[in-house]
VOBA-1610 file (N, C-alpha, C; in pm, whole numbers, padded with zeros to 5 digits, always signed):
BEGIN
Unk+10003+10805+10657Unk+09879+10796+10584Unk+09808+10666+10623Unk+09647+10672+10607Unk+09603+10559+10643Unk+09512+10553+10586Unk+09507+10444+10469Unk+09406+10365+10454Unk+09328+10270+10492Unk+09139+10296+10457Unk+09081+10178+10493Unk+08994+10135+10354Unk+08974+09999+10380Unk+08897+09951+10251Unk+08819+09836+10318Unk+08737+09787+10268Unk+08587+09725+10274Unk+08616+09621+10147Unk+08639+09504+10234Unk+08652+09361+10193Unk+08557+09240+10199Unk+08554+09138+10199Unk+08497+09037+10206Unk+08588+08904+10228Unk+08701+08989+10313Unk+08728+08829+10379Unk+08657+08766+10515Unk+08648+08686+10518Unk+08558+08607+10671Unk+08704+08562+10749Unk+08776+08453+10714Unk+08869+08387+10786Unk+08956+08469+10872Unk+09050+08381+10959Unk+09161+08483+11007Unk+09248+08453+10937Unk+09244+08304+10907Unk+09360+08272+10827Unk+09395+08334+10693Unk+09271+08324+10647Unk+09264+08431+10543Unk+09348+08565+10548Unk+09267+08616+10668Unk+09326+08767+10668Unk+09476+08762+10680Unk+09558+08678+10762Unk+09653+08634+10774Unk+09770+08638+10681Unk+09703+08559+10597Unk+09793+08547+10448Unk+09779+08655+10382Unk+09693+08740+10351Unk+09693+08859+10282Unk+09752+08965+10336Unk+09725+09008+10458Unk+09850+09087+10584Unk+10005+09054+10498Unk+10060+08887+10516Unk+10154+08873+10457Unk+10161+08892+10338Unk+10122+08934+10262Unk+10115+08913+10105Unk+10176+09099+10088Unk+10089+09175+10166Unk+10094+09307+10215Unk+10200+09331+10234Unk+10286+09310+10326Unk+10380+09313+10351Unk+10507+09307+10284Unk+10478+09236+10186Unk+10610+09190+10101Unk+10589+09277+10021Unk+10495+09325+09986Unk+10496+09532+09916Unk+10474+09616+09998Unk+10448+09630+10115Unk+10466+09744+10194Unk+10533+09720+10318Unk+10666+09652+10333Unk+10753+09656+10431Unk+10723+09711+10555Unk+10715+09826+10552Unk+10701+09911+10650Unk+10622+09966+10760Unk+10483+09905+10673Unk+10373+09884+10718Unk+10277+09852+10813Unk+10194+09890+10848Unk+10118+09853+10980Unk+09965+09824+10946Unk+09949+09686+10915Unk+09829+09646+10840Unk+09740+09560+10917Unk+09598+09588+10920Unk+09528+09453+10995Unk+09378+09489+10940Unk+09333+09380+11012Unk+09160+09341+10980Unk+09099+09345+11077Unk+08979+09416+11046Unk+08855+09376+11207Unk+08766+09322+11074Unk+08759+09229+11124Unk+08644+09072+11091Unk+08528+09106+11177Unk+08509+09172+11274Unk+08426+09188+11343Unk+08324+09311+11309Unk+08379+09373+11211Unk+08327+09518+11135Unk+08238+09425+11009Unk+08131+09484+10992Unk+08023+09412+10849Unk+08047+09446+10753Unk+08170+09506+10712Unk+08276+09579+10650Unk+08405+09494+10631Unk+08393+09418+10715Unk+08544+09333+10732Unk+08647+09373+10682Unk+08646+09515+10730Unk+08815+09595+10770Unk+08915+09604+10727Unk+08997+09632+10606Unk+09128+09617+10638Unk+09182+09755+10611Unk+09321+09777+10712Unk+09330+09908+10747Unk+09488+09919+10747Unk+09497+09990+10674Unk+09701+10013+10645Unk+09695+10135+10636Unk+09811+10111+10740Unk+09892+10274+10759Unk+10027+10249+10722Unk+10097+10333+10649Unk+10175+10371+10552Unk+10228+10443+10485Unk+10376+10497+10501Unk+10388+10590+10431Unk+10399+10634+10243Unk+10346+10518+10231Unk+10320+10484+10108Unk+10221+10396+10043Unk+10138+10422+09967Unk+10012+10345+09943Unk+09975+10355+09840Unk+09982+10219+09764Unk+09888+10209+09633Unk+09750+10166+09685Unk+09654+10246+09624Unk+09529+10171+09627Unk+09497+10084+09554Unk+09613+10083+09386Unk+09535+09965+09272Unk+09626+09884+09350Unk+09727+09873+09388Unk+09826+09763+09415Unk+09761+09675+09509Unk+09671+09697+09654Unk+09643+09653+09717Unk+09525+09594+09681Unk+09417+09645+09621Unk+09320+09608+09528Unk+09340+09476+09424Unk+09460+09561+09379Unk+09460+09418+09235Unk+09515+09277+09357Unk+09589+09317+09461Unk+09643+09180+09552Unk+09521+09053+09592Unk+09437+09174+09613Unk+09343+09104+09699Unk+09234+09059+09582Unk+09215+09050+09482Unk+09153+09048+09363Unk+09190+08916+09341Unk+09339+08901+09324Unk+09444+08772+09284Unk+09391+08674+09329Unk+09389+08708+09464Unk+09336+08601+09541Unk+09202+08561+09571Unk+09143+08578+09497Unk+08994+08554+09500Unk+08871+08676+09575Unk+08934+08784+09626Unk+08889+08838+09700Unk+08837+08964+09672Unk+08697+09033+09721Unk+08678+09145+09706Unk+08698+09255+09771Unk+08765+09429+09692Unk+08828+09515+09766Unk+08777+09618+09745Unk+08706+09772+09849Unk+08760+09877+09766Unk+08775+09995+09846Unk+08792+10105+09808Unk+08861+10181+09914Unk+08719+10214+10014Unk+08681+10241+10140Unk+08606+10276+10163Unk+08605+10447+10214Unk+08525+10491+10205Unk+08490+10614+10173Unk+08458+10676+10338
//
């Protein structure tokens, strides 16, 4: 399965840390960002996926998320 959602991170570092943050709930995972999209990207594939989980993560951290359509 693969999700994408429509963020508002700018940094890499940013994206960076949240990838990791990702990770430590979705192990398995194959997660990244195109920063280069006006959308600023983030895209997990997974055989398992919360959408609030990843949402409320990125929320935590100051950040805006949502699934994109």
């Amino acid at each position: 399965m693969i999700e994408v959602f429509k963020t508002n991170v700018q940094e890499a570092a940013q994206s960076e840390m949240i990838v990791g943050r990702l990770l430590e709930h979705f192990p398995d995972s194959v997660i990244n960002f195109d920063l280069e999209d006006c959308d600023k990207i983030l895209r997990i594939h997974s055989t398992e996926i919360s959408n609030h989980k990843i949402i409320e993560l990125l929320n935590s951290h100051g950040f805006h998320c949502e699934v994109l359509l």
